[in-house]
KEDO-465556 format. One record per residue (C-alpha): x, y, z; residue number from 1. Coordinates in Angstrom, 2 decimals. Layout:
residues N
((X Y Z) NUM)
...
END
This chain:
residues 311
((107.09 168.29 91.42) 1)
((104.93 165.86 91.43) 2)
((103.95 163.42 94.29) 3)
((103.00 160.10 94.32) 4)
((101.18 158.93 97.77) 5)
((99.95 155.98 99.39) 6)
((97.42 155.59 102.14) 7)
((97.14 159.28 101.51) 8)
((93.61 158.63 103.43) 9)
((95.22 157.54 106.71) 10)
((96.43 159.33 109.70) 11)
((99.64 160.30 108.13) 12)
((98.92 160.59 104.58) 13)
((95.69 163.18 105.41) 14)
((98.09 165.06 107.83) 15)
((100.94 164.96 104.91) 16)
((99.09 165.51 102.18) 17)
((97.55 169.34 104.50) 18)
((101.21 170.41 104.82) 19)
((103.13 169.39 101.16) 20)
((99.91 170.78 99.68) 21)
((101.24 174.52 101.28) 22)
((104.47 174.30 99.77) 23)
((102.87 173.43 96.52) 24)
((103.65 170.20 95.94) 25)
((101.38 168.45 93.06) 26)
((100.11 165.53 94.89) 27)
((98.69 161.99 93.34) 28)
((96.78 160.31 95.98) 29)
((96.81 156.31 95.41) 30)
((94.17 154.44 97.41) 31)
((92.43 151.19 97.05) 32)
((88.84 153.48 96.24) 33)
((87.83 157.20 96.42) 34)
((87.41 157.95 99.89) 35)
((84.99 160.71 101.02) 36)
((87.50 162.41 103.71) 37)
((89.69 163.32 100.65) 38)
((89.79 167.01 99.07) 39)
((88.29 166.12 95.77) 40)
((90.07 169.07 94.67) 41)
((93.71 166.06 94.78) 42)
((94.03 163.83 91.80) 43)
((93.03 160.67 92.93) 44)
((93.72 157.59 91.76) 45)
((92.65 153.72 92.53) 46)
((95.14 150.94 92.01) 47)
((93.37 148.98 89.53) 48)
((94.16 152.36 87.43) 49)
((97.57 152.95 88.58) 50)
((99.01 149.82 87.68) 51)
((98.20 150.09 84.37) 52)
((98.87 153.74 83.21) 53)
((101.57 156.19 83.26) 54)
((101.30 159.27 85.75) 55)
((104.52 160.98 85.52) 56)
((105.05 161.25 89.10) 57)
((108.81 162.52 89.92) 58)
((108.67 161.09 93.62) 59)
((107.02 158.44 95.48) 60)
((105.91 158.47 99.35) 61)
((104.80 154.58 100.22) 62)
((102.67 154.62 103.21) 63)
((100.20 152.53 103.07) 64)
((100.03 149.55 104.99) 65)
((98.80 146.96 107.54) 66)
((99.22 148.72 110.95) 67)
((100.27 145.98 114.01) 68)
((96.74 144.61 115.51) 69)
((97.21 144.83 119.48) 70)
((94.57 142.74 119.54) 71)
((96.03 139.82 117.59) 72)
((93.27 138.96 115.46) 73)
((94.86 139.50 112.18) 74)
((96.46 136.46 110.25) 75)
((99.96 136.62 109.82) 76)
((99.58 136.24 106.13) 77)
((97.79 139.79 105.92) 78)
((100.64 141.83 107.16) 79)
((103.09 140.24 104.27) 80)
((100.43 140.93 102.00) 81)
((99.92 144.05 102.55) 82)
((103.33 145.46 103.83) 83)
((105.97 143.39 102.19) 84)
((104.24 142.34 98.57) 85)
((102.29 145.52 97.94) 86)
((105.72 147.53 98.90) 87)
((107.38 145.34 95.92) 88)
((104.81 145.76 93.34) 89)
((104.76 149.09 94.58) 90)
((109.12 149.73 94.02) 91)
((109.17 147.63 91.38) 92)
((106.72 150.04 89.48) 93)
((109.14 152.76 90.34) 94)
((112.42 151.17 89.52) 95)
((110.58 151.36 85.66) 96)
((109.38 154.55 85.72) 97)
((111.94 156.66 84.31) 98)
((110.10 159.90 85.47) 99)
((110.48 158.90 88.96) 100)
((113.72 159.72 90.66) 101)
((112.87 159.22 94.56) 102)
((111.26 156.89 96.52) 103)
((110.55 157.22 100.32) 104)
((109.37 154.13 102.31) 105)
((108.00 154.62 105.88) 106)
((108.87 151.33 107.96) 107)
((108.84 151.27 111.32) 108)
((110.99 150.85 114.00) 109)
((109.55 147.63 114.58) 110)
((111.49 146.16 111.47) 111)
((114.64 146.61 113.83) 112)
((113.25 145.18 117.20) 113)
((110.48 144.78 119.69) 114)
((112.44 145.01 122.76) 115)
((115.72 147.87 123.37) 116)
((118.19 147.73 125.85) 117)
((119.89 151.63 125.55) 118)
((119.27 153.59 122.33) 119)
((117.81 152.26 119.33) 120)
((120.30 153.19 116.62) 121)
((120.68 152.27 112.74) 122)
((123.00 150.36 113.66) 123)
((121.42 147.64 115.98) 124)
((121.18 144.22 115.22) 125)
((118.05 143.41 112.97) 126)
((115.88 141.13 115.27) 127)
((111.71 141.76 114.88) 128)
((109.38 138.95 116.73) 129)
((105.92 140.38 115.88) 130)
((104.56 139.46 111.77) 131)
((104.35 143.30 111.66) 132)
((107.91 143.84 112.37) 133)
((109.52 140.78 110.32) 134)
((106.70 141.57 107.16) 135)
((108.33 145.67 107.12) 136)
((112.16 144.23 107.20) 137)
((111.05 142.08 104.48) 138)
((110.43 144.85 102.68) 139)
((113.16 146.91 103.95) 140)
((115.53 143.96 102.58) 141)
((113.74 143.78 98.95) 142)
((114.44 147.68 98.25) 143)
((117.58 147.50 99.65) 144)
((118.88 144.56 97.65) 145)
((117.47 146.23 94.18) 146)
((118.69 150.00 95.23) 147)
((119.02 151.65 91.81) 148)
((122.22 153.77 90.79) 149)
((120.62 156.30 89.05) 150)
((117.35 156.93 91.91) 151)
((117.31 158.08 95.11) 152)
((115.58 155.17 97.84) 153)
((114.99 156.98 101.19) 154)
((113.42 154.52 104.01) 155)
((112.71 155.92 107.23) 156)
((111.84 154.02 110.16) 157)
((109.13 156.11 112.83) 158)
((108.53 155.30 116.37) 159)
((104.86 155.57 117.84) 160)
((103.52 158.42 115.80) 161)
((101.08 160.83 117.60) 162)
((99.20 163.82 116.41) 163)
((95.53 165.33 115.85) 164)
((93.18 162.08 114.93) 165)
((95.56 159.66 116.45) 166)
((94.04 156.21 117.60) 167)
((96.44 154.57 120.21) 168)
((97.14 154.37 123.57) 169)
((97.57 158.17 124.20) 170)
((93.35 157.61 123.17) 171)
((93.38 155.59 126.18) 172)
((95.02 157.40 128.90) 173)
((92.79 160.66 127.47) 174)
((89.90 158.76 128.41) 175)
((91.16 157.42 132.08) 176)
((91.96 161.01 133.16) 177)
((89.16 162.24 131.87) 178)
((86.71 160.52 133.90) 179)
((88.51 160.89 136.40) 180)
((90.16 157.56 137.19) 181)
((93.29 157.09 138.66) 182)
((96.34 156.11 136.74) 183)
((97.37 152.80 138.58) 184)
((100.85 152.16 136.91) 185)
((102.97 154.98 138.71) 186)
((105.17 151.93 139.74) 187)
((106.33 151.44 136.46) 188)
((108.73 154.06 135.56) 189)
((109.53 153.88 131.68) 190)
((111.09 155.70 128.92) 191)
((109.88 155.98 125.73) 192)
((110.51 157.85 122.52) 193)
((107.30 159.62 120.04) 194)
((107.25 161.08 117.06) 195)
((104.75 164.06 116.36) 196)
((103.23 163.95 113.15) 197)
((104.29 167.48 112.60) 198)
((108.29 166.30 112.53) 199)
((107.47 163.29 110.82) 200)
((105.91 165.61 107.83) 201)
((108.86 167.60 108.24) 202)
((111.62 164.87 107.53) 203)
((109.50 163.70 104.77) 204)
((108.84 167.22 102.62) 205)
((113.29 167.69 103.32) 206)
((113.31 164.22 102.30) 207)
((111.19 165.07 98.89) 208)
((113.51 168.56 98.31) 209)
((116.39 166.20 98.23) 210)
((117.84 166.81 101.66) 211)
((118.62 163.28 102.42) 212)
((120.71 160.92 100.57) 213)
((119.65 156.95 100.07) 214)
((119.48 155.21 103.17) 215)
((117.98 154.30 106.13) 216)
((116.68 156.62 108.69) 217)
((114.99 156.66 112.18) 218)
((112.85 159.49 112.96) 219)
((111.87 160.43 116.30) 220)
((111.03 163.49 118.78) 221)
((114.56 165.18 120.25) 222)
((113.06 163.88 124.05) 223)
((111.36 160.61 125.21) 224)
((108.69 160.52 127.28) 225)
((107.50 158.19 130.46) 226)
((104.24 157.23 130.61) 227)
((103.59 158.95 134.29) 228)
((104.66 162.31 132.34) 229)
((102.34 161.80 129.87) 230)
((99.36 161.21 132.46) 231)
((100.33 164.77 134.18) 232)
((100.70 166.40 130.39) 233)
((97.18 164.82 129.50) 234)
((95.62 166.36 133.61) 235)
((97.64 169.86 132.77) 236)
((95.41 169.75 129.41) 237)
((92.37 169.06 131.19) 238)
((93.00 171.40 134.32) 239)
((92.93 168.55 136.32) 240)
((95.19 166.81 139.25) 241)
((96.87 164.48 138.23) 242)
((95.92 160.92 140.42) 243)
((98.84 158.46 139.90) 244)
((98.69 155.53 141.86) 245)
((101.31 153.43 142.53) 246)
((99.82 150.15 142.98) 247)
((102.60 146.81 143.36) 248)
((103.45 145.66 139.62) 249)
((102.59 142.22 140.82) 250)
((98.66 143.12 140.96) 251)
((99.04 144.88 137.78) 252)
((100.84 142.20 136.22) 253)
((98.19 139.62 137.27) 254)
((95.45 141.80 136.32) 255)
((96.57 141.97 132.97) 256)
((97.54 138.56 132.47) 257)
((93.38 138.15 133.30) 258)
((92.98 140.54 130.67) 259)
((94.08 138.23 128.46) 260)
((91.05 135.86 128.27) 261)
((88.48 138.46 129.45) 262)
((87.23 141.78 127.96) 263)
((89.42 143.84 130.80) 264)
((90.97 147.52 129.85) 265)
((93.87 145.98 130.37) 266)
((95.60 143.17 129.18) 267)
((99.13 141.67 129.13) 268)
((100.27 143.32 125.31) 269)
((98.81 147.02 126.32) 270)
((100.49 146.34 129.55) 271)
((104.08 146.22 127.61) 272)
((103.05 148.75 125.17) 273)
((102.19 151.30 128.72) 274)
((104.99 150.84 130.29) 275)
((108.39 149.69 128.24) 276)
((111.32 151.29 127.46) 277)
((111.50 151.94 124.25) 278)
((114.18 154.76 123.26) 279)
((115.21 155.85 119.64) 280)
((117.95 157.92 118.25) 281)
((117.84 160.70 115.73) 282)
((120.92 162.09 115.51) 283)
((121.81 160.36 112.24) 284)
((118.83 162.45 110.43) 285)
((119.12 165.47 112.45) 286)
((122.81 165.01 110.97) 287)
((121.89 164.01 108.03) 288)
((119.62 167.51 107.87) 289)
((122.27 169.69 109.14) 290)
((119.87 170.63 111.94) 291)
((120.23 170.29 115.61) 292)
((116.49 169.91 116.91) 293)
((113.52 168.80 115.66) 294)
((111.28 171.71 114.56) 295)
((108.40 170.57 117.41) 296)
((109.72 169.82 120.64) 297)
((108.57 166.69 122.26) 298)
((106.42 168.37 124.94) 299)
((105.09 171.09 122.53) 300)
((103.63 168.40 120.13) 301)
((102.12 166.42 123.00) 302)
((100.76 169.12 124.02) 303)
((99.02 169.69 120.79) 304)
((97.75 166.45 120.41) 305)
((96.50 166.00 123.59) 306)
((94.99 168.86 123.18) 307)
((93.50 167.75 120.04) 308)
((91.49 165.80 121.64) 309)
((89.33 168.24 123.19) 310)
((88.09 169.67 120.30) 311)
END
């Protein structure tokens, strides 16, 4: 069987790419160059060669793409570019290659919406604000109006992915409790769903041995998380206390809004991103699987990324 993959030098793809290579999967990694962090031992390919030659790949695994900038400096233009035309080049490559019988496409639950009341399910109204979230439904829309009869089209829609060499806010609360300061959002009490990267690898090697059928998917840890949890998970890791302060949301809300115009820890996007609620459902794929858990629990594979960070 063998695997085509994009972005196979990113967070996912490297983490991916470790675990399909143990259940000996034959794995194409597609990049825009060679990058040094990949085993050399992979066959590795840039796109100016892909485009142009056959590589009898049976599957596809499409993601690459442009990640949402939380600090808004990235034209809107970039994220179509990059997530909604390179996805169609991309599918419309496989919809030719008669070799290539599955194609998985990891969106984001951001194509849905940036804001949930309840439970995010597959069936909730399709509503993005951000260019990140409207540029992945775009895509979304394309593979769904040209699904194939004879091909399987997977698309599967993550929350916040976390894991060894993740970059995002869990980065940031590592760092507060580690020297020591004081969490000062204990006022805000949220809930919000992860996904560790070892489930996420999981769906997507069932999805390759033809365990899901085409359609679309949301993928997420069995448990959500608040971000006061997360804090005592993250002072538990480094045998510390954990100091959660629970200073008035108006301060906090003011604070950020300065954060906004000057270089503070803290502005008024990170703010929403710390403290929403943002809850997803799995139980169509865990259906879908035939499985009633995830095979990492939510707490085990925080712990393991937090812990990650030590090393």
């Amino acid at each position: 069987m063998r695997v085509l993959i994009t972005g196979s030098s990113g967070f996912v793809g490297t983490n991916l790419i470790s675990d399909l290579v143990k259940y000996k999967f034959s794995i194409i990694a597609l990049n825009r160059t060679v990058p040094s962090s990949l085993n050399k031992n992979l066959n590795i390919l840039i796109y100016d060669d892909f485009w142009h030659n056959q590589i009898g790949a049976n599957q596809y695994i499409h993601l690459a793409g442009k990640s949402h900038d939380l600090k808004n400096t990235s034209d809107e233009s970039e994220y179509f570019k990059v997530n909604y035309e390179l996805t169609k080049k991309l599918f419309d490559r496989f919809l030719r290659d008669e070799k290539a019988k599955t194609f998985i496409f990891i969106s984001s639950v951001k194509a849905v919406a940036d804001e949930v009341q309840g439970e995010l399910t597959e069936d909730h109204d399709l509503d993005p604000i951000t260019a990140y979230g409207r540029s992945k439904l775009k895509a979304e829309n394309y593979i769904l109006d040209n699904l194939p009869d004879d091909k399987r089209v997977v698309i599967l829609r993550p929350c916040m992915i976390h894991g060894p060499g993740n970059k995002g806010n869990l980065n940031l609360l590592y760092s507060i409790v580690s020297k020591g300061i004081p969490w000062p959002l204990g006022s805000f009490n949220n809930s919000r769903s992860f996904l560790s990267i070892e489930n996420l690898c999981f769906v997507i090697k069932e999805a390759l041995e033809g365990k899901l059928n085409t359609g679309v998917y949301h993928v997420s840890d069995d448990t959500p998380h608040s971000t006061n949890e997360l804090i005592c998970i993250i002072s538990r890791v480094r045998n510390r206390k954990p100091r959660i302060w629970s200073v008035p949301k108006p301060i906090i809300k003011l604070t950020a809004k300065i954060g906004n115009v000057l270089p503070l820890p803290l502005n008024e996007e990170r703010l929403e991103k710390l403290t929403e609620n943002y809850l997803v459902s799995n139980k169509k794929i865990k259906k879908s699987l035939g499985i009633e858990q995830m095979p990492v629990s939510a707490r085990d594979g925080m712990f393991r990324t937090i812990d990650s960070f030590e090393q």
